[in-house]
PyMOL Python script that loads the backbone (N, CA, C, O; Angstrom):
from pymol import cmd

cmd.read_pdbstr("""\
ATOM      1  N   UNK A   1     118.741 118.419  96.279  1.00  0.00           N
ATOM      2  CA  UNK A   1     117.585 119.019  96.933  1.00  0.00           C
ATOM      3  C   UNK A   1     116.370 118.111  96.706  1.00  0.00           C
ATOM      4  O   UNK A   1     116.055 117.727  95.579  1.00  0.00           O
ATOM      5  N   UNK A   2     115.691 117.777  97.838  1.00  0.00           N
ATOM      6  CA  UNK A   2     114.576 116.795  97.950  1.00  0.00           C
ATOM      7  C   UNK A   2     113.327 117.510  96.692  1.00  0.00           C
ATOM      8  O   UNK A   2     113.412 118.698  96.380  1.00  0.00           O
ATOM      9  N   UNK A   3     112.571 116.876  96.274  1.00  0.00           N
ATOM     10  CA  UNK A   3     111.296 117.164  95.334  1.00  0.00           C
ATOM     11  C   UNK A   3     110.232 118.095  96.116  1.00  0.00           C
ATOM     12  O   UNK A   3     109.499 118.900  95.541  1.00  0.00           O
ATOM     13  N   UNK A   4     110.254 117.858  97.575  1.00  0.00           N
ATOM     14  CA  UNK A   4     109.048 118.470  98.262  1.00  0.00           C
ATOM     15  C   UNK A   4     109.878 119.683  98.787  1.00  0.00           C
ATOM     16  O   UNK A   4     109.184 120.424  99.483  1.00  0.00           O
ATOM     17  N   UNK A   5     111.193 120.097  98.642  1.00  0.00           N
ATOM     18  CA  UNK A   5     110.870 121.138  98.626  1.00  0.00           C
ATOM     19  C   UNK A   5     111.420 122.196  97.729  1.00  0.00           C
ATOM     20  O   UNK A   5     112.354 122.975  97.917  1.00  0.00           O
ATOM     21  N   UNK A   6     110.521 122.019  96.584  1.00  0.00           N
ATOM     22  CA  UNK A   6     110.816 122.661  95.961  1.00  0.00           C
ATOM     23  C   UNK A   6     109.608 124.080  95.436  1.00  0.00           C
ATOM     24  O   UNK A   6     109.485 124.614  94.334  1.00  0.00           O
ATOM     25  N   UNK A   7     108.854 124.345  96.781  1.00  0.00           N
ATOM     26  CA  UNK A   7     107.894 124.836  97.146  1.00  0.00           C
ATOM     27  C   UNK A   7     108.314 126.243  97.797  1.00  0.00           C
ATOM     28  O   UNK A   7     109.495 126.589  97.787  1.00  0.00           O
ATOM     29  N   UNK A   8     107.268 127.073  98.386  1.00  0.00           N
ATOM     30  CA  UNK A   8     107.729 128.054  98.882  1.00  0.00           C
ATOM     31  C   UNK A   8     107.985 128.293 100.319  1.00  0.00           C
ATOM     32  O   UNK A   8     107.337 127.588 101.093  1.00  0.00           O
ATOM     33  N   UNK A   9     109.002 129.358 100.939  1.00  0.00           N
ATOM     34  CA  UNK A   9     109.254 128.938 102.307  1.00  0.00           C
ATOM     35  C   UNK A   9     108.446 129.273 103.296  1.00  0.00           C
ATOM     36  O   UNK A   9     107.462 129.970 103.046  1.00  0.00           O
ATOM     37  N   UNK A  10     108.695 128.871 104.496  1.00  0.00           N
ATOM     38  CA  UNK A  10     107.865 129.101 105.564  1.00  0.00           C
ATOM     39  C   UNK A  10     107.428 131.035 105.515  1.00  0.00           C
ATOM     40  O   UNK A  10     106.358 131.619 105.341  1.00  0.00           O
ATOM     41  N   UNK A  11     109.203 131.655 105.823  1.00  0.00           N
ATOM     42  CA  UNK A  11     109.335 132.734 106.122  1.00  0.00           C
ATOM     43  C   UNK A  11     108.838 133.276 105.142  1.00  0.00           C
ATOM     44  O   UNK A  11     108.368 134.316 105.603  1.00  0.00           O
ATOM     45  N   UNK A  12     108.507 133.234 103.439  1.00  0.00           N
ATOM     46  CA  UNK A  12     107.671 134.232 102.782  1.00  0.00           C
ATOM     47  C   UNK A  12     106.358 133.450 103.108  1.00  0.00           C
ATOM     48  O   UNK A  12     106.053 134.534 103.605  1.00  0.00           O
ATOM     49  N   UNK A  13     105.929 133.127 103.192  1.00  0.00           N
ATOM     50  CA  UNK A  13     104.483 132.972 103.574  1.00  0.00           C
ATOM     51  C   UNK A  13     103.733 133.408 104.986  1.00  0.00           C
ATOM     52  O   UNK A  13     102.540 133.706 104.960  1.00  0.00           O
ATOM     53  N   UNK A  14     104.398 133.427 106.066  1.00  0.00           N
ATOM     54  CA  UNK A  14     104.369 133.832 107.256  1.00  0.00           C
ATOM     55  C   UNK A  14     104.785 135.459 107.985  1.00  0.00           C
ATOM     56  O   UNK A  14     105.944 135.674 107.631  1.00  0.00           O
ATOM     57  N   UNK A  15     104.564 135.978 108.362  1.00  0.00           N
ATOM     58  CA  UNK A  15     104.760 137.191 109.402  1.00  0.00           C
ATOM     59  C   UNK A  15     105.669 136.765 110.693  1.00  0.00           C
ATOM     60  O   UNK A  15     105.547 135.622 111.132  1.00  0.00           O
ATOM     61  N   UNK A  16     106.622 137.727 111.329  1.00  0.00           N
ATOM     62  CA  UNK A  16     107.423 137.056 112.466  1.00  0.00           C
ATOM     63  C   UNK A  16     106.802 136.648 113.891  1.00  0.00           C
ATOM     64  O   UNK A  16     107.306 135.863 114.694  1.00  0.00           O
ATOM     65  N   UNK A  17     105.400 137.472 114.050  1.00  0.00           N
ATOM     66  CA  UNK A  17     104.803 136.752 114.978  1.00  0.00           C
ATOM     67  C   UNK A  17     104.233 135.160 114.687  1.00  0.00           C
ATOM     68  O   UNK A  17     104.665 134.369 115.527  1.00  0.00           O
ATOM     69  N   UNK A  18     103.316 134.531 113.623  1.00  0.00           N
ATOM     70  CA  UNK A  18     103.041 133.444 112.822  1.00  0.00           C
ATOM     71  C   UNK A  18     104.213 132.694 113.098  1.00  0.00           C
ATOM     72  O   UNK A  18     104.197 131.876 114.017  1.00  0.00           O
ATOM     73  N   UNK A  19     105.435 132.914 112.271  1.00  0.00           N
ATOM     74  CA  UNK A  19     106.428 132.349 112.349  1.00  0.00           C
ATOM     75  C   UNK A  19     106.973 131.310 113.876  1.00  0.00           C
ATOM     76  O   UNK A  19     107.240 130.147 114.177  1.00  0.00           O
ATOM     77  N   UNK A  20     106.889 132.680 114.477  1.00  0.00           N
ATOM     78  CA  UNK A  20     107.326 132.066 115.836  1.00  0.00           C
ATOM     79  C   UNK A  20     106.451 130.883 116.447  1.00  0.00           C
ATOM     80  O   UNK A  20     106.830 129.771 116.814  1.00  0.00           O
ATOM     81  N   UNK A  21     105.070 131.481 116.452  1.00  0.00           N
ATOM     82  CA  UNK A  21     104.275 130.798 117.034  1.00  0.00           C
ATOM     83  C   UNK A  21     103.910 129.203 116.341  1.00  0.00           C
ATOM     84  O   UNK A  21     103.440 128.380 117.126  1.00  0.00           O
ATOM     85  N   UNK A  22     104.090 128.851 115.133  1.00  0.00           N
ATOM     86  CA  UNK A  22     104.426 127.720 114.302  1.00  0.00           C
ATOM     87  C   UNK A  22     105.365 127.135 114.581  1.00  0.00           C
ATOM     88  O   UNK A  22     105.347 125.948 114.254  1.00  0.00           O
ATOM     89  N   UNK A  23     106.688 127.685 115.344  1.00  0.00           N
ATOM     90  CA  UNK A  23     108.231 127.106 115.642  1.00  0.00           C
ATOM     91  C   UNK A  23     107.742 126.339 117.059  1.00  0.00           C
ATOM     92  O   UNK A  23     107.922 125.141 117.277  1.00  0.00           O
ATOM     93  N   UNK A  24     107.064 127.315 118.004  1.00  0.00           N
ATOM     94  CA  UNK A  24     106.819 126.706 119.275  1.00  0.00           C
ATOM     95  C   UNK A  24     106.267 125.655 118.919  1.00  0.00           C
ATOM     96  O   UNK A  24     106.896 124.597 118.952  1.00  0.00           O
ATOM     97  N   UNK A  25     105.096 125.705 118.539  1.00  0.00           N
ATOM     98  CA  UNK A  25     103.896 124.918 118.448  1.00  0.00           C
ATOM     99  C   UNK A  25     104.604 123.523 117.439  1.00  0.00           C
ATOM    100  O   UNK A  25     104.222 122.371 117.642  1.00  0.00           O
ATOM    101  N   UNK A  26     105.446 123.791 116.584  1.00  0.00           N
ATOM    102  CA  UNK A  26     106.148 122.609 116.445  1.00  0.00           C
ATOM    103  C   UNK A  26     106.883 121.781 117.285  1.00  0.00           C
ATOM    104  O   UNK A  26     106.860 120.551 117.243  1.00  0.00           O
ATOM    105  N   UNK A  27     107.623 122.556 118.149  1.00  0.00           N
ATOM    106  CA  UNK A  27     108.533 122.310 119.231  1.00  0.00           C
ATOM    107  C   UNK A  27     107.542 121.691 120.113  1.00  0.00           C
ATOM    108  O   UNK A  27     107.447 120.469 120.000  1.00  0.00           O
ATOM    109  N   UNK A  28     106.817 122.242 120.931  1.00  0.00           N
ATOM    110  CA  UNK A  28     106.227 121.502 121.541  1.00  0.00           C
ATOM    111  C   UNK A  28     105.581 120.061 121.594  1.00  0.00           C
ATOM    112  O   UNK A  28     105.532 119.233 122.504  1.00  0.00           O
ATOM    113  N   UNK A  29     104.948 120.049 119.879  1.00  0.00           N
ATOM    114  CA  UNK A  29     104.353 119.132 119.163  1.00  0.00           C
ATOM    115  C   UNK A  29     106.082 117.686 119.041  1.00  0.00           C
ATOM    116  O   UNK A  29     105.899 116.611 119.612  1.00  0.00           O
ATOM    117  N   UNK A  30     107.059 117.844 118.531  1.00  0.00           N
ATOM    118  CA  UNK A  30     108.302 117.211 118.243  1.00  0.00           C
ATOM    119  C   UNK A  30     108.512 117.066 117.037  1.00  0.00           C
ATOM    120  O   UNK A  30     109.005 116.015 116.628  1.00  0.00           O
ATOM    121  N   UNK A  31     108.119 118.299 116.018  1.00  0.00           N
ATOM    122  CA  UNK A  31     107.992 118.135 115.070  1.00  0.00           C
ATOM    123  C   UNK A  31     108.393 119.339 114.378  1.00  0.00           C
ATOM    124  O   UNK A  31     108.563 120.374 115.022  1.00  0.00           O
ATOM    125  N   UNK A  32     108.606 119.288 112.773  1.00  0.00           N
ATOM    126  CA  UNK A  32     109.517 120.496 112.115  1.00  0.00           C
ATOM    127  C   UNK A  32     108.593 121.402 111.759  1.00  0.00           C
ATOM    128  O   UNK A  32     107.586 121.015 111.165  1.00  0.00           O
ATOM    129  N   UNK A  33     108.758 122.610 112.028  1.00  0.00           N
ATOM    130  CA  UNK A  33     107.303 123.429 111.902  1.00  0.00           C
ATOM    131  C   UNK A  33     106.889 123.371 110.080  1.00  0.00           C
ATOM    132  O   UNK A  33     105.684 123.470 109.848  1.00  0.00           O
ATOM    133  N   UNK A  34     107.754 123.231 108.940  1.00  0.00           N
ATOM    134  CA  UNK A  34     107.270 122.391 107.722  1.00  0.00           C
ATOM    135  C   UNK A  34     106.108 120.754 108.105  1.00  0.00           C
ATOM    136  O   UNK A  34     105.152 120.414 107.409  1.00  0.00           O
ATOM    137  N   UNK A  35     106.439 120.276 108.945  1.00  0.00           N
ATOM    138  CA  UNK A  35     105.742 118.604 108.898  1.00  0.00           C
ATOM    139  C   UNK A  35     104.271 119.490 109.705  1.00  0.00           C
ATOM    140  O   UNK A  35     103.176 118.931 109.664  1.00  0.00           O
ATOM    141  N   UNK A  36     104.380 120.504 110.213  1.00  0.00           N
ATOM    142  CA  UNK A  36     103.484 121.040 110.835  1.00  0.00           C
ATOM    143  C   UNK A  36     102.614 121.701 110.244  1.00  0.00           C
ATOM    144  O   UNK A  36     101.485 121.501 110.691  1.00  0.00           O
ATOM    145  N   UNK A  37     102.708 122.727 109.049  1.00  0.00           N
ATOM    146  CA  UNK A  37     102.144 123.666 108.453  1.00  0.00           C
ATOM    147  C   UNK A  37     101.648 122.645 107.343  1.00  0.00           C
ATOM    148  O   UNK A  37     100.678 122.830 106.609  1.00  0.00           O
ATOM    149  N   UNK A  38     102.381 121.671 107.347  1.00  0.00           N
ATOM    150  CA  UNK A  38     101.700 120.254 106.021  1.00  0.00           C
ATOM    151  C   UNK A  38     100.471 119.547 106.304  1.00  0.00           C
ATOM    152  O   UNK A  38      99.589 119.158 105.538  1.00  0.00           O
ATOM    153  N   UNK A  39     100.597 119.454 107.625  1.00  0.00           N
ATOM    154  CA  UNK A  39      99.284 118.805 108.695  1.00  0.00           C
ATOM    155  C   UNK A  39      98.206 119.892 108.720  1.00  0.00           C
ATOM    156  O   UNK A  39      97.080 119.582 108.332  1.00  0.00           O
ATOM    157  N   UNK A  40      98.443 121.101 109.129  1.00  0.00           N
ATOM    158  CA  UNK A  40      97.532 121.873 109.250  1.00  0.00           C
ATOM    159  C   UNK A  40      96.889 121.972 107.878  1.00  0.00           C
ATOM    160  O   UNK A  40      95.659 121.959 107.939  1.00  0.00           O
ATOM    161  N   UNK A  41      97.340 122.055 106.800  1.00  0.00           N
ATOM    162  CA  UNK A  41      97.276 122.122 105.402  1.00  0.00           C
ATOM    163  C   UNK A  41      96.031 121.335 105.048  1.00  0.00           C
ATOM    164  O   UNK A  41      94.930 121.683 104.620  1.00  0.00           O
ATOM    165  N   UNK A  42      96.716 119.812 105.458  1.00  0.00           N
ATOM    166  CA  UNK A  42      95.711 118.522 104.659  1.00  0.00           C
ATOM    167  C   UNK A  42      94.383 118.637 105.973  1.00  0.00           C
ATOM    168  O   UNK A  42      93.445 117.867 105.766  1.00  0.00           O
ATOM    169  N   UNK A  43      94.312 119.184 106.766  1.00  0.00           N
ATOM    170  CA  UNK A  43      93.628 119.003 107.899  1.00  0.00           C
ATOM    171  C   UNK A  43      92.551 119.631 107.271  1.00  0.00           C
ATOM    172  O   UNK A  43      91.474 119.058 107.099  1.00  0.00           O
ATOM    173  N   UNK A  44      92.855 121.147 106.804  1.00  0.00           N
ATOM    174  CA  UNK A  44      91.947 121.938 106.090  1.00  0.00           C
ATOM    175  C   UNK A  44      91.356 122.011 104.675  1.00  0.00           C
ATOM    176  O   UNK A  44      90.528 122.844 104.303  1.00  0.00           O
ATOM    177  N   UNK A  45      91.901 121.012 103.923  1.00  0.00           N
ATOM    178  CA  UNK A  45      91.628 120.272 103.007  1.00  0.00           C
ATOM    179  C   UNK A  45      90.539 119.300 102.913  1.00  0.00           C
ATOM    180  O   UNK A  45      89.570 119.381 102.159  1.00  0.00           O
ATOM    181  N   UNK A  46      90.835 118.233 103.878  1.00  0.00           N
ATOM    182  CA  UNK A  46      90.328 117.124 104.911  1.00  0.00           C
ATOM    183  C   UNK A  46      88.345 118.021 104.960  1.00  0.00           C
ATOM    184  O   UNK A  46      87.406 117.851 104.183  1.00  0.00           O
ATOM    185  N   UNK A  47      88.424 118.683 105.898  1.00  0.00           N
ATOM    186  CA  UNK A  47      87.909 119.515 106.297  1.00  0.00           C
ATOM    187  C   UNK A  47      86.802 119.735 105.408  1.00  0.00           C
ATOM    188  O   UNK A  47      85.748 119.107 105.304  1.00  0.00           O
ATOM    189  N   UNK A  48      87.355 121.039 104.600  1.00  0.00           N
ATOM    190  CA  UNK A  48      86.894 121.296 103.313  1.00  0.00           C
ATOM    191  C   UNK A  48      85.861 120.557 102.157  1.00  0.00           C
ATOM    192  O   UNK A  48      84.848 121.000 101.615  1.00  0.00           O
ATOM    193  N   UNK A  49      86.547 119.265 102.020  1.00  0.00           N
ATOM    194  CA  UNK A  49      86.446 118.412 100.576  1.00  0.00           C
ATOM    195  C   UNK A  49      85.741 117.571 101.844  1.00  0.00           C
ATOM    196  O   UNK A  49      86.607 116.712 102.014  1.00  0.00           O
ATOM    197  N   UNK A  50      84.783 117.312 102.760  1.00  0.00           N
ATOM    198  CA  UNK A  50      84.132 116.362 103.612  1.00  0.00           C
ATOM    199  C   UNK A  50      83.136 116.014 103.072  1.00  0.00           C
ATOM    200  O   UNK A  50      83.169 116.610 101.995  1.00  0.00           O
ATOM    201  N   UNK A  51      82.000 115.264 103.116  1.00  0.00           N
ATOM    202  CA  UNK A  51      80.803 115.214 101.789  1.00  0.00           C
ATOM    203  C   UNK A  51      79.951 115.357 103.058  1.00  0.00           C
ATOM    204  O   UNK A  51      80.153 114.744 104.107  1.00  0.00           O
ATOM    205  N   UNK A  52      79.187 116.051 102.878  1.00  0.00           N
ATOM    206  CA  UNK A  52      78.154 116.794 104.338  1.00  0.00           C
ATOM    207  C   UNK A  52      77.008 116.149 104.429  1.00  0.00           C
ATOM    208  O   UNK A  52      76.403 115.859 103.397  1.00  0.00           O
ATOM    209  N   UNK A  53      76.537 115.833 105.607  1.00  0.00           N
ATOM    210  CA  UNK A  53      75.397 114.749 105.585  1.00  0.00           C
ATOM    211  C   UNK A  53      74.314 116.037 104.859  1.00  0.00           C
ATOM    212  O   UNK A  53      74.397 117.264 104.819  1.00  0.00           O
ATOM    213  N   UNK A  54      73.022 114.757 104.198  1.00  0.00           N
ATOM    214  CA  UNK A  54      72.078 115.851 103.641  1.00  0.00           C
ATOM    215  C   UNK A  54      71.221 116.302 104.863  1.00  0.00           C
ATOM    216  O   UNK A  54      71.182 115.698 105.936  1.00  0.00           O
ATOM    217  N   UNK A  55      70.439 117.609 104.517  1.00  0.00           N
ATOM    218  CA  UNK A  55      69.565 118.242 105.677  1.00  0.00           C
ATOM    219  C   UNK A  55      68.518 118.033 105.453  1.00  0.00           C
ATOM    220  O   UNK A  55      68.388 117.612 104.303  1.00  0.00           O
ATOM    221  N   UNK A  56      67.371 118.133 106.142  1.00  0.00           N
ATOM    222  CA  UNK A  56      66.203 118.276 105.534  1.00  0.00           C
ATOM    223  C   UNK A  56      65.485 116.640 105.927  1.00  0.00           C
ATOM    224  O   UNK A  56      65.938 115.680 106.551  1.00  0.00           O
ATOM    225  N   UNK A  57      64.208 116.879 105.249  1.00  0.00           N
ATOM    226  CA  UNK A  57      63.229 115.679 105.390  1.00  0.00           C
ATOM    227  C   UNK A  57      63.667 114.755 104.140  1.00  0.00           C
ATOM    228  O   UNK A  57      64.337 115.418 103.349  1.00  0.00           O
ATOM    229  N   UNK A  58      63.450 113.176 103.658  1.00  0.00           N
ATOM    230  CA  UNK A  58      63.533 112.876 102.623  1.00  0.00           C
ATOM    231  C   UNK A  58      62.574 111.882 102.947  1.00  0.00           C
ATOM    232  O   UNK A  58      62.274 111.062 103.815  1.00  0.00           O
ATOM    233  N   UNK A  59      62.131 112.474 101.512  1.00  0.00           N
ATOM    234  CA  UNK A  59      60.479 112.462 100.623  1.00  0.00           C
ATOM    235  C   UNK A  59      60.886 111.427  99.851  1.00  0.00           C
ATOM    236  O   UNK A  59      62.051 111.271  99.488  1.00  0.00           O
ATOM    237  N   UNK A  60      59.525 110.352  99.448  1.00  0.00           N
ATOM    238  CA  UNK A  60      59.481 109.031  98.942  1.00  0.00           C
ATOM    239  C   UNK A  60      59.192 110.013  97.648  1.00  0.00           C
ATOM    240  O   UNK A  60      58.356 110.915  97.694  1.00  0.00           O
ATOM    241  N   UNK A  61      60.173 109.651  96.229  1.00  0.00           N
ATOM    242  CA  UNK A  61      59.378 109.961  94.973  1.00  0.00           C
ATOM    243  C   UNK A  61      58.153 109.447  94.614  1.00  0.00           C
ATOM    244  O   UNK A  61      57.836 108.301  94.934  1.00  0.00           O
ATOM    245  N   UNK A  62      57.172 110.431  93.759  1.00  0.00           N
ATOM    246  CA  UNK A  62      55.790 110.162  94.210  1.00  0.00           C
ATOM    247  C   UNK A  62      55.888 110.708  92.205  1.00  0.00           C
ATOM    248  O   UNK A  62      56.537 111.673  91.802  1.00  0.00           O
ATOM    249  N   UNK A  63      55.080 109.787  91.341  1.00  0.00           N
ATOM    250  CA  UNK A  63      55.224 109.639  89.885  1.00  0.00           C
ATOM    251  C   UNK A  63      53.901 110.946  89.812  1.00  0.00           C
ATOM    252  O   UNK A  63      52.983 111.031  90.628  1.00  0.00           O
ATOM    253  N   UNK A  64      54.117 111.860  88.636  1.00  0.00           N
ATOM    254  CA  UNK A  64      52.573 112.075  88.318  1.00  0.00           C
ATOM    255  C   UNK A  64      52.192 111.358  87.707  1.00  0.00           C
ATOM    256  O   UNK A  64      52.936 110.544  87.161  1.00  0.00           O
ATOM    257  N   UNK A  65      50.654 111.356  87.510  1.00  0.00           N
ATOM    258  CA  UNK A  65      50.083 110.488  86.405  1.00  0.00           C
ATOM    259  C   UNK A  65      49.411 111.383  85.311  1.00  0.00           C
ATOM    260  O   UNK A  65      48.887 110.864  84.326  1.00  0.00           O
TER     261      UNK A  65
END
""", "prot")
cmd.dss("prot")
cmd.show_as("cartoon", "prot")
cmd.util.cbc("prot")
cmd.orient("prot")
């Protein structure tokens, strides 16, 4: 048994509508709905962990005296 999967399965993590719609959407895509739910995964990760431009005005530091 491969190392990656030694994780949990699609079907406990998913509902049978989810399920299905992950199978198509793999199918369609040419891909195993696992290589699929891995993509969506790091996508939202990706996503997540992005370093966000700053907002706002930026002000010259100005010393007191």
């Amino acid at each position: 048994m491969p190392d990656e999967h030694n994780g949990m399965d699609l079907e406990s993590l998913l509902d049978g509508d989810e399920l299905e719609q992950l199978k198509a959407e793999a199918e369609r895509r040419g891909v195993s709905p696992e290589q699929l739910a891995k993509i969506g995964i790091q996508q939202q990760i990706a996503q997540r962990t992005k370093p966000k431009a700053m907002t706002g005005k930026i002000q010259a530091f100005r010393r007191k005296d």
